[in-house]
N, C-alpha and C positions, 0 to 999 in steps of 0.2 A: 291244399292246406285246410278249405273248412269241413272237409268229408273227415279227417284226419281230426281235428276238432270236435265235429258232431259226435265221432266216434268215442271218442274219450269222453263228451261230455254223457253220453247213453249207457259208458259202464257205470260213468258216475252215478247218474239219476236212479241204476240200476242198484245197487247199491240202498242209496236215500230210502227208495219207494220201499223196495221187493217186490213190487206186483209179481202176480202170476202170469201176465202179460212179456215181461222182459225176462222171463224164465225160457225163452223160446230160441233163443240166441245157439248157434251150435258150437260156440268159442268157448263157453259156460266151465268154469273149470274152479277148485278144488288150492284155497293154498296154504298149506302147511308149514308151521314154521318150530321148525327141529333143529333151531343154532343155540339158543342155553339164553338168547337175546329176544330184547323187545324192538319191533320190527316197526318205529312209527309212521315210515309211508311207505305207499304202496304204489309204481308207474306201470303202465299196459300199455301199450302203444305199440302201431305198425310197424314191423321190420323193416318198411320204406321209407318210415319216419324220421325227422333227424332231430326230433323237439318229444319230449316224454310228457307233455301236455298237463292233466291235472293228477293230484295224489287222490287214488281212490277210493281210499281209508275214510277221503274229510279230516275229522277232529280225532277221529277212532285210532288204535293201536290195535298191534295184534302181537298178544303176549308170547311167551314161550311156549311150546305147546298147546297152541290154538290152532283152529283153523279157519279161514275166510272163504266165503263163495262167492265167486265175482264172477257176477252176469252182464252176456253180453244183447243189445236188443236182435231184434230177427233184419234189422238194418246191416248190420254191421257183414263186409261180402269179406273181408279177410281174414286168410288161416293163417300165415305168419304172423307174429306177435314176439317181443322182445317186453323182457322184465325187469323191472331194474327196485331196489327195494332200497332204503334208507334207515341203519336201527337207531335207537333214544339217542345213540354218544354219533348222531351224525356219519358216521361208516357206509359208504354206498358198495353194494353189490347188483352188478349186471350179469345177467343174461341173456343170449338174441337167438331167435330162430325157434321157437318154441308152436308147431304146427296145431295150435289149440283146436283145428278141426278135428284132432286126431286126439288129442292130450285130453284128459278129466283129471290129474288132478298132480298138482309141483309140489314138492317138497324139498325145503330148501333146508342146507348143513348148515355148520361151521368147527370144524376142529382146531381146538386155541393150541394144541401140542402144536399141528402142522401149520398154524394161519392160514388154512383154507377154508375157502367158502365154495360147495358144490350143489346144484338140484339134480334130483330126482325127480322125474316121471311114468308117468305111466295112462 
């Protein structure tokens, strides 16, 4: 649980700082948000996880067609990863399994015709 911890707290810090230092991380990915909504937090945490730890936004928002880069430190040894996002009016969207060794960058839907919410990677 405090690796699991460390870890969330180093995309945090990643985030705060920006050093070029926690740019080294290979999880490092790209996230887009293409739902018509404002996205107030953001969770990253282990696919082994069962706690989504802290929001990595902080105080920040990420508006409608923004996008955020969330670094991970050269610490951090896991490529699965699960996301899970929270917008203004409180609405939670998950996603799991997301192989961020491989992934650079999510982008995330939502179509109000259909009430879906889907990501996109690549």
């Amino acid at each position: 649980m405090l690796k699991q911890f460390m870890g969330a707290v180093l995309v945090l810090a990643s985030l705060v700082t920006g050093g070029t230092a926690w740019a080294e991380g290979k999880q490092n990915f790209t996230l887009k948000n293409r739902t018509g909504y404002t996205v107030a937090e953001v969770y990253v945490s282990p696919a082994k996880s069962d706690d989504w730890e802290e929001d990595v936004m902080g105080g920040d928002v990420l508006d409608n067609g923004e996008n955020v880069h969330i670094q991970f430190s050269r610490a951090a040894k896991s490529c699965m990863w699960d996301l899970k996002v929270v917008y203004d009016d409180e609405v939670e969207a998950e996603w799991a399994g997301f192989d961020l060794c491989k992934v650079s960058t999510i982008s995330i839907f939502y179509d109000r015709k259909k009430d879906e919410t889907w990501a996109e990677y690549e």
